[in-house]
N, C-alpha and C positions, 0 to 999 in steps of 0.2 A: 544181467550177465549174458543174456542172449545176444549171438552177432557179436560179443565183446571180446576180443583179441587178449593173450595173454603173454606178456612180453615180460613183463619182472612184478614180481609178488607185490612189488605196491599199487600195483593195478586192481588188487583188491580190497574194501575194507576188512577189519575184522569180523563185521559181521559175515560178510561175505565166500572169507575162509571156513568161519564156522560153519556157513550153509553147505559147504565141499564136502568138509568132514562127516555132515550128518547124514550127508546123501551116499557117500563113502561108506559107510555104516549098513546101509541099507541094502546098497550094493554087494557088500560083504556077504550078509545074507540070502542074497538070489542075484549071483552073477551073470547067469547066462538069459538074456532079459531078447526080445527081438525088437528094441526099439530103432536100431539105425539101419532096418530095412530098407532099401533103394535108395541111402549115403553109401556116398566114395570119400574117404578120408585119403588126403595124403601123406606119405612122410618121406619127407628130404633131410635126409642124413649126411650132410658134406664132410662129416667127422664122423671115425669109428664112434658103434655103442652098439651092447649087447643091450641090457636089462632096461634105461630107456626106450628103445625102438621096440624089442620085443615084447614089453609091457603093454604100450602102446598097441599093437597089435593084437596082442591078446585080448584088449579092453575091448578095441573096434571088433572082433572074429565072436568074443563073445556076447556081445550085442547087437549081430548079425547085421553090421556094415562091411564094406568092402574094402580091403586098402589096396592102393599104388604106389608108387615111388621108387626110390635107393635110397641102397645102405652106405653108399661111398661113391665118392665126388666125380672116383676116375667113372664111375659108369654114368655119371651124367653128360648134357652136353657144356657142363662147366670147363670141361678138361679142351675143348673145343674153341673156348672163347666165349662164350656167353655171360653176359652179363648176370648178376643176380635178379635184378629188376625182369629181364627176359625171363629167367626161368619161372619166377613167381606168378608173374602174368599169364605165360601160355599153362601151368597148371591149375590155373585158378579154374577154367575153361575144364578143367577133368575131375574136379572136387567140392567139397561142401565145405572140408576146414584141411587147412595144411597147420602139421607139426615139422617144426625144422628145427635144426642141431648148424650149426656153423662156427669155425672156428675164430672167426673177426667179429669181435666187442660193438655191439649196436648194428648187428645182423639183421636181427628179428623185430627190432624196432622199425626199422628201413624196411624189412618185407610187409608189417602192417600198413605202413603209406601206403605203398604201391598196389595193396593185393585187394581183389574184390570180395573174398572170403576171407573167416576168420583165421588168426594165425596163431599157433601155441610155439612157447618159445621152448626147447627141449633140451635148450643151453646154448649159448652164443661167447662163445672166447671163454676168458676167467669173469667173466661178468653176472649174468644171471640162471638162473638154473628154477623156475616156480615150480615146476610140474613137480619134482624132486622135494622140493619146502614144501610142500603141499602133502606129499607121504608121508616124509619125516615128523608133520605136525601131528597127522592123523595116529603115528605109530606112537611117539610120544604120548598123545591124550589117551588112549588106546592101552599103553602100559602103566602109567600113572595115574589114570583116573581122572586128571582134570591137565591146564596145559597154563596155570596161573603158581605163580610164585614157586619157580622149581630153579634147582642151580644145576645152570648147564656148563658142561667142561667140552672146548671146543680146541681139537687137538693135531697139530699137523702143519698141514700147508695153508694157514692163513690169507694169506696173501693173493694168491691167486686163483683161490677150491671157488670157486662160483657157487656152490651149495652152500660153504660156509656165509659168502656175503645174505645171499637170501633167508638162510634161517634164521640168521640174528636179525633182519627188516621185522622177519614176520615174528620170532616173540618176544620182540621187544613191546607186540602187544597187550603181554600177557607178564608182564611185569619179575620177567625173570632176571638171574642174576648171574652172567655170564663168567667163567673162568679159560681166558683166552693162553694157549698151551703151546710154541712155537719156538722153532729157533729166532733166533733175531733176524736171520736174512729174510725169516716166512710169516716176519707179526702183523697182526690185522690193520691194514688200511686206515690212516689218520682219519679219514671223512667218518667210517663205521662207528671208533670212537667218538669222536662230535656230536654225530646224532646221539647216539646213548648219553652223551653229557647232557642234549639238549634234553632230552627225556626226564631226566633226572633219575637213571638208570645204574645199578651200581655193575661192574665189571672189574677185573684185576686180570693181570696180565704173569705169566712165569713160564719161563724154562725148561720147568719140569716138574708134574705133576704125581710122581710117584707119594708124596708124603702129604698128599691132602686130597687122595681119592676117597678118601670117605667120605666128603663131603656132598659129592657129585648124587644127583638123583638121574642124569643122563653122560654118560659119556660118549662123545660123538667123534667117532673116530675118521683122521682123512689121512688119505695119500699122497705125498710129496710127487707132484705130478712133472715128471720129465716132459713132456711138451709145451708145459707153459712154461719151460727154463730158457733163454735166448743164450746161456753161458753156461755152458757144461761144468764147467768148474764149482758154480753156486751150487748146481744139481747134486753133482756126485758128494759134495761137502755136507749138504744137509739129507739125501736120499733114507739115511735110516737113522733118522733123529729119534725119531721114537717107537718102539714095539712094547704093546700091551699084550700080558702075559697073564694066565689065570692066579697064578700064584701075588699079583697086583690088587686081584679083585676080594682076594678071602675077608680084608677088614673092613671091606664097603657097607653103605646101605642095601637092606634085604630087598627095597624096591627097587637098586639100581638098574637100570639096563645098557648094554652094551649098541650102539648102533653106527652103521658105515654107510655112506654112499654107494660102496662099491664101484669098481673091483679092487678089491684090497692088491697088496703084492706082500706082503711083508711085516705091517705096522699092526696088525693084530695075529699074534702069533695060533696055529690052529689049534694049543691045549684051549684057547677060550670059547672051542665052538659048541664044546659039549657043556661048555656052563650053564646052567637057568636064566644067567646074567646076560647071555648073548642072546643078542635078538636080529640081528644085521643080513639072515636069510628071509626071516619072517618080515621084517621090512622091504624086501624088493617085494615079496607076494603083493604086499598092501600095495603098492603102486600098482598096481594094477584097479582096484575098486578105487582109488583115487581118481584115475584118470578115465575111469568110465562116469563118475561123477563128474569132473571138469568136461569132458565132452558132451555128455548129456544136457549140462546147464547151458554152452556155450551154443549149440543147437538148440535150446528150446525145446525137448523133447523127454523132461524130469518128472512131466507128470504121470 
C-alpha cells in the first residue's frame, strides 16, 4: 500500500481494507501520534466540503504533518486557466501526498497519471468517494461487531451519491444483502446491479421502505444532491422523497444503527438525533482515525 494512490475502493483488496480498519482502531486509541513530522500533505478542494477536508486535516495536524492547499477553486489558479494536469504537477513540487475533491468524473484518476506523489481521491463527480467507504466500513464493523452477512438499506439518491456507489463495491465483500430505497428517477445504476448478479449477491429494490425497517441492521441514509441535478425539474420532483423519523425506528432491530454521509438537509429528521439508533455524528468523528490510517499506510510510516 505504500506510494499506492487511492482513487476508488477497488484499489483495494479486502484484505487490505481490513488492514485500514484495524489501524483505524488503533488510531482510535492514540490519535495524536507525531509520525508525519517534516510531511506536507496537500489538499485541493475544487468542490465545497466541510467534514472531508476538515477531517483530513485534523488527521494530518494530529500526526504532526503540515497541510497546504484550498478549499475552493475560485482561490486556485484554476479559475485563471490552468490546467488540471498544471496544477498537480507544480504541487507535487510542495507535498508528499495530495488529497483532492473534484467535481468531473475520472478527476482523480487523471491526477494519479500525471502526479509524482501519491493521490487520495476525496470524491471526484458522482463517481467515487473511498476515503468516506472506508469510515463508513469502519463505523459499520465498529457498531455491529463484525461487517459479514448484515442487510444493508441504502436510501435516497442512488443514482448519483458517489458514496453509495462505493459502499456497495466494498461490501459486497462481505457478503451482504443490499435493500436499495429510491425514487425511480434516483435507482442504483444498471452496471452496480450486474456486478452484485455477478457475485451472486442478493439485493431488492423499493420505493419505500417504511414497512420493512425492521429488517435493516444498517440504515444508510443519503441526500438527494441538487448539484448533480443538470434539470431542476428532476431535482425539485424528488428533493424530499424521503425523511426518516424516530417514530420509523421504534419497531427496528435493537442493534440497528442509523448512519449519513453527511450533510444531511432534510432526509433524517432531527427527533432521530437523540436516538441510541443514531450514529451519523459519531461517524464523521471516525473519519478521522480512518484517514490517519490510510495516510499512514500510503506513506509507509504504520509502524
Amino acid at each position: 500500500m505504500k506510494d499506492k494512490s487511492l482513487i476508488s475502493i477497488n484499489d483495494y483488496s479486502k484484505d487490505e481494507m481490513l488492514r485500514v480498519l484495524d489501524l483505524a482502531a488503533e488510531f482510535e486509541q492514540n490519535p495524536s501520534r507525531d509520525i508525519l513530522s517534516g510531511k506536507v500533505i496537500a489538499t485541493l478542494f475544487f468542490e465545497p466540503s466541510t467534514r472531508t477536508r476538515l477531517s483530513f486535516e485534523s488527521a494530518v495536524n494530529r500526526l504532526g504533518g503540515k497541510i497546504i492547499g484550498f478549499s475552493d477553486s475560485a482561490s486556485s489558479s484554476a479559475t485563471k486557466g490552468e490546467s488540471l494536469k498544471d496544477t498537480i504537477k507544480t504541487v507535487c513540487n510542495y507535498s508528499d501526498l495530495i488529497v483532492m475533491r473534484h467535481p468531473i468524473e475520472g478527476s482523480a484518476r487523471y491526477a494519479s497519471e500525471v502526479a509524482s506523489v501519491p493521490i487520495i481521491n476525496a470524491g471526484d463527480g458522482a463517481n467515487q468517494h473511498p476515503t468516506q467507504t472506508l469510515l463508513d466500513l469502519y463505523s459499520i464493523r465498529k457498531t455491529q461487531e463484525k461487517l459479514e452477512d448484515l442487510n444493508l438499506f441504502i436510501v435516497g439518491d442512488l443514482k448519483y451519491g458517489r458514496t453509495v456507489h462505493s459502499l456497495l463495491m466494498a461490501m459486497a465483500h462481505f457478503n451482504a444483502t443490499f435493500y436499495f430505497i429510491s425514487p425511480k428517477e434516483l435507482r442504483i445504476p444498471a452496471e452496480y446491479k450486474m456486478h452484485l448478479d455477478h457475485l451472486n449477491l442478493k439485493y431488492h429494490e423499493y420505493t419505500d421502505f417504511r414497512d420493512i425497517a425492521g429488517e435493516a441492521d444498517i440504515i444508510y441514509m443519503t441526500r438527494v444532491q441538487k448539484e448533480r441535478f443538470s434539470d431542476p425539474i428532476e431535482y425539485e420532483k424528488t428533493k424530499n422523497a424521503y425523511v426518516l423519523r424516530n417514530a420509523m425506528l421504534q419497531e427496528t432491530r435493537s442493534n440497528l444503527k442509523v448512519l449519513h454521509p453527511l450533510p444531511r438537509v432534510n432526509e433524517i429528521s432531527t427527533d432521530v438525533d437523540d436516538s441510541e439508533k443514531a450514529y451519523y455524528f459519531t461517524q464523521a468523528l471516525n473519519g478521522v482515525y480512518t484517514r490517519q490510517a490510510i495516510i499512514s499506510l500510503i506513506l509507509g510510516l504504520n509502524n
